[in-house]
C-alpha positions as CSV (number, residue, x, y, z in Angstrom):
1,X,-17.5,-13.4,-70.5
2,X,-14.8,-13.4,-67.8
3,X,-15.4,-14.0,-64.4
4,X,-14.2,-10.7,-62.5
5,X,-11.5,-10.8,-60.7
6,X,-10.6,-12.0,-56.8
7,X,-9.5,-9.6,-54.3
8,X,-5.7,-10.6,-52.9
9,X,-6.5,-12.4,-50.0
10,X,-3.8,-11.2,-47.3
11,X,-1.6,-13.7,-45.6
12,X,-1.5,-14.9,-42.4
13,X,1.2,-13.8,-40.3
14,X,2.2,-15.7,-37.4
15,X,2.6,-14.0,-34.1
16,X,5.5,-13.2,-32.4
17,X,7.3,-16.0,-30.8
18,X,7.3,-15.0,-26.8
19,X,9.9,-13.1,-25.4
20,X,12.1,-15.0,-23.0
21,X,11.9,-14.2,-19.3
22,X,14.6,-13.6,-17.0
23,X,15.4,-16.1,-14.5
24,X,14.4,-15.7,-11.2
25,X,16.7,-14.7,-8.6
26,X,17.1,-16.6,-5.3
27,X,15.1,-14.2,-3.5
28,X,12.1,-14.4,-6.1
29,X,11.9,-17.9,-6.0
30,X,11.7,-17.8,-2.3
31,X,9.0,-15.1,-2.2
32,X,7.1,-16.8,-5.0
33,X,7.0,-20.2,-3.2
34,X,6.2,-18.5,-0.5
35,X,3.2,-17.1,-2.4
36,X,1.8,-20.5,-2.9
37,X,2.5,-21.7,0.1
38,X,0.0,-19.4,1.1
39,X,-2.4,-19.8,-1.7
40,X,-2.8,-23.5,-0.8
41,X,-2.9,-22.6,3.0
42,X,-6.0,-20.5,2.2
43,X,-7.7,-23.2,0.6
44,X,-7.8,-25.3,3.3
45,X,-11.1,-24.8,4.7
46,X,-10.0,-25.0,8.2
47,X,-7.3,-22.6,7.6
48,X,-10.0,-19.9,6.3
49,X,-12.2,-20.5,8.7
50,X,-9.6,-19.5,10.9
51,X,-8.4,-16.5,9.5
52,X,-12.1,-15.3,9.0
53,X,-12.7,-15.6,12.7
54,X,-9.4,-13.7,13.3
55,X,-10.5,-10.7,11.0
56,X,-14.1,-10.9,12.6
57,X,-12.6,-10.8,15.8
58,X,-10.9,-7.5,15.3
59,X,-13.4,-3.9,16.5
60,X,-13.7,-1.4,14.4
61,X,-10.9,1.0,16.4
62,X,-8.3,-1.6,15.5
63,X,-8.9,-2.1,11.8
64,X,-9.3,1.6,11.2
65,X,-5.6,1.6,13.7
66,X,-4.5,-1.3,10.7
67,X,-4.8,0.8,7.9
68,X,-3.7,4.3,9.3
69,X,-0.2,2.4,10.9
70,X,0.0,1.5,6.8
71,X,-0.1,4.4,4.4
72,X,1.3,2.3,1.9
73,X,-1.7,0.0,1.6
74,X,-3.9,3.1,0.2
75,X,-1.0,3.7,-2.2
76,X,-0.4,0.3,-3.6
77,X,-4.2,0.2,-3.7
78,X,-4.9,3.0,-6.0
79,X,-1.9,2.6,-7.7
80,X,-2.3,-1.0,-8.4
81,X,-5.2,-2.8,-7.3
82,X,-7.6,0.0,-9.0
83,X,-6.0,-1.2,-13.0
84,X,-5.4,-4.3,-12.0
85,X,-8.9,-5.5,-11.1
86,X,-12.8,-4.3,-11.1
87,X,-13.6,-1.8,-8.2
88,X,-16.7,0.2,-8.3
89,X,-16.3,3.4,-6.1
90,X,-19.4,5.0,-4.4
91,X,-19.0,8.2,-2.6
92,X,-22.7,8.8,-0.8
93,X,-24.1,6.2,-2.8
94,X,-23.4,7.6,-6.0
95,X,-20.8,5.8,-8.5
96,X,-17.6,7.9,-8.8
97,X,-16.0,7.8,-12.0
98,X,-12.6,8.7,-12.0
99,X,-11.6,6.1,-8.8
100,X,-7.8,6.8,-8.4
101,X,-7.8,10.2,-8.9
102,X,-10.7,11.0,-6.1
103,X,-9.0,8.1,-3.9
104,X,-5.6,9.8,-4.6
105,X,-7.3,13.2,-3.8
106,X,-8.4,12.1,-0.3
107,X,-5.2,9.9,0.9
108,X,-3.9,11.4,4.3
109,X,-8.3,12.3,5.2
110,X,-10.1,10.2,6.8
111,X,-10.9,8.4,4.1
112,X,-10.9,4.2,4.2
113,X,-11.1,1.9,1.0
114,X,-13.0,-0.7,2.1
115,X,-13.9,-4.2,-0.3
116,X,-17.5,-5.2,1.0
């Protein structure tokens, strides 16, 4: 008797090699090392400390003042910050879905995105 037959085992294929990046342009460089700059600011405990005592020092007329002087920081919010990390959006304590689209819908109201 014969043994039956093997199945063709496929081959491995190896990935893609990575697609080169661009170099950065003067500008980029500066704004990225500027980046860090602050990154490694912010770790400095003192440095924290002192920014959280700044933000904590600000009422609530003048943050709400912050954000409606900046449109722009509800737009890059829902059209960024909403993909690129994990929000959960409650509207009267229930979980809304669909986050950019009912944030999108209430831009220009009196509507504030706050991260508790």
């Amino acid at each position: 008797a014969r043994a039956p037959a093997r199945p063709a085992t496929a081959t491995a294929v190896p990935p893609a090699p990575p697609t080169q990046q661009r170099v950065l342009t003067t500008d980029e460089c500066r704004a990225r090392d500027a980046v860090v700059a602050l990154q490694q600011a912010l770790a400095d405990a003192a440095i924290a400390a002192a920014v959280d005592r700044t933000l904590k020092s600000a009422g609530a007329v003048d943050t709400w003042r912050y954000y409606d002087d900046r449109p722009e920081l509800a737009r890059y919010t829902i059209e960024r910050e909403l993909a690129r990390n994990t929000f959960v959006v409650t509207e009267d304590g229930v979980e809304v879905t669909d986050a950019a689209a009912r944030l999108g819908a209430l831009e220009g109201d009196d509507a504030y995105l706050l991260r508790l």
